[in-house]
N, C-alpha and C positions, 0 to 999 in steps of 0.2 A: 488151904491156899491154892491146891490144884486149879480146882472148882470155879472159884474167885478167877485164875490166870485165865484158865479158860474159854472162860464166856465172857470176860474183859476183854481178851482179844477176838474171839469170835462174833460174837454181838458188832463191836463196836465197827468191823471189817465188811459186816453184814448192812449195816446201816448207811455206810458210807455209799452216796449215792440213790438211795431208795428216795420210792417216791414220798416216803413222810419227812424226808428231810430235805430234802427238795421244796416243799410246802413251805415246811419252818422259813426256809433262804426267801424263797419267793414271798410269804406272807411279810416278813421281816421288811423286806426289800420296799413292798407297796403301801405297808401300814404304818410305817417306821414308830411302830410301838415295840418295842426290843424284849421289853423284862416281861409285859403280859404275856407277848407268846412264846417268852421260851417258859414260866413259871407254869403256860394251861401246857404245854404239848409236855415237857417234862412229869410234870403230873399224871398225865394218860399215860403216858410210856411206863413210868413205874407202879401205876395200877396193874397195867397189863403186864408187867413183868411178875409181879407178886401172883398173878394169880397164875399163871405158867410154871413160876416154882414153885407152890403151893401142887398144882396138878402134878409135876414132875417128881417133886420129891414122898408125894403120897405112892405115884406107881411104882418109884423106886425102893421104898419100903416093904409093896406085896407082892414084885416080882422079881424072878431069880435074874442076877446083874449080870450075866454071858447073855441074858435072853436081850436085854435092855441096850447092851451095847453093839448088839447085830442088831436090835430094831434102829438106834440110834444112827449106825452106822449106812444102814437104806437111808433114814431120813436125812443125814450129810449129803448123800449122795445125790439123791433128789432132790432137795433144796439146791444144789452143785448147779445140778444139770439143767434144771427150770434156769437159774440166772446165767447158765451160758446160753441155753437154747434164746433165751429171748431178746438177747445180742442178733439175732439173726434177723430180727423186725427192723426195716430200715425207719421204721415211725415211734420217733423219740419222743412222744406226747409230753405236754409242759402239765402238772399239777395244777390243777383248776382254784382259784384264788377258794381260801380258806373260810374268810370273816369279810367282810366288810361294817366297820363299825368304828366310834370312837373313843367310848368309855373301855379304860382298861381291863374293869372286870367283868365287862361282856366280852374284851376279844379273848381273853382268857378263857371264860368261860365256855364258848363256842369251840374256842382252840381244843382243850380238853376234849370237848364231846366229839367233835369229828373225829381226832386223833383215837381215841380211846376206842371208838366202834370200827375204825378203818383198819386198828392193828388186832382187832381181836382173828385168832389164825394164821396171822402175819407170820411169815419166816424167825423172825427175831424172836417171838411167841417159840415156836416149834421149837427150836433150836435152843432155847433157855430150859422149858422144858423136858427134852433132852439131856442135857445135861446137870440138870436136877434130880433126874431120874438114875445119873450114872454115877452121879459124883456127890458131894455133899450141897444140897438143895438149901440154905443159908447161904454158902459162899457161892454157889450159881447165880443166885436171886441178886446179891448183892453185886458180884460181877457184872451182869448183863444190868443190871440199874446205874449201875455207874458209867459201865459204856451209853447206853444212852442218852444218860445227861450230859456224857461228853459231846455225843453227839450231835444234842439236840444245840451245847450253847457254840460247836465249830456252825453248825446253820444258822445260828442268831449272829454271827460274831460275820460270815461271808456275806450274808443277806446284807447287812449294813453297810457290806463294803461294793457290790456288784448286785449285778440284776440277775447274770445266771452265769453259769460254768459252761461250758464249749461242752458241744455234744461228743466230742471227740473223751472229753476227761471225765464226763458223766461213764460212756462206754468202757475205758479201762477200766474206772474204781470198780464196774459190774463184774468187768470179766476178775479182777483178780480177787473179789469175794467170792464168785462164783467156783472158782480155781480152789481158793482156799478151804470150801463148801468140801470140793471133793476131794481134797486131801484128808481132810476130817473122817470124810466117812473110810477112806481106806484103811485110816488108822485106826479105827473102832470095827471094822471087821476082820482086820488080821488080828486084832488084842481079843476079839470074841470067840473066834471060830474053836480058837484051841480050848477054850474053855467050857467049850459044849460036851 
């Protein structure tokens, strides 16, 4: 249940704000086909989540768990520091439209494939990863699957209602996943060092 808390709350804090959800809102917003794009972007999300726990909980299997949680613990950190550093660009670029189309199982389908190629390495990747690696990789995978669909259906559900969020509230939700980023890692390299 750790595992599952964990990357429930991490993932979902991590998303909040990023540019694939953003897309979702914005594609939502212009296409106003709802259930295709959140049925293809959720779909990619839990592909790429599966294969992150898949990768995480096989390294976390062949390697010793103090090593994993000081690696873990840099990659919080880094993931941390990238989304506050890049609070620092005054250039809030808007998510470039997704699909254009009208049959629902092509915008679906389209939704899928951008989405699925665009989060492969993605933070939310890493970070699932991670803690698949550290924790039990079933309750990771599902954790971080579930934050994403939650995700994905707050961007289907805002996009219906607005065109876009104030640059102002795109910037906090950053800074304080960013924040959150780096509290994670602190807490995974004090739980680690002592165990070297």
């Amino acid at each position: 249940m750790d595992g599952f808390l964990a990357a429930l709350g991490a993932v979902f804090v991590a998303e909040l704000g990023d540019k694939t959800q953003l897309g979702v809102l914005l594609a939502t917003d212009r296409l106003r086909r709802p259930w295709p794009i959140f049925w293809g972007a959720a779909g990619a999300l839990l592909t790429s989540t599966a294969i992150a726990a898949a990768v995480g909980g096989a390294a976390g299997a062949a390697l010793p768990q103090a090593w994993l949680r000081l690696v873990g613990g840099i990659v919080f950190l880094v993931v941390g520091g990238l989304a506050l550093w890049e609070l620092r660009s005054a250039d809030d670029e808007e998510p470039d439209d997704v699909v254009q189309g009208r049959s629902g199982s092509r915008i679906a389908l389209a939704i899928y494939v951008a989405i699925l190629l665009a989060e492969m390495g993605d933070k939310t990747q890493i970070v699932t990863a991670t803690l698949a690696g550290t924790r039990d990789a079933w309750a990771a995978g599902a954790g971080a699957g579930l934050a994403l669909v939650l995700s994905t259906a707050l961007a289907v559900g805002v996009g219906q209602r607005m065109t876009r969020l104030s640059r102002g509230v795109r910037r906090a939700i950053r800074a304080a996943g960013g924040l959150l980023f780096v509290g994670f890692g602190v807490w995974y390299l004090v739980d680690a060092v002592p165990r070297l």
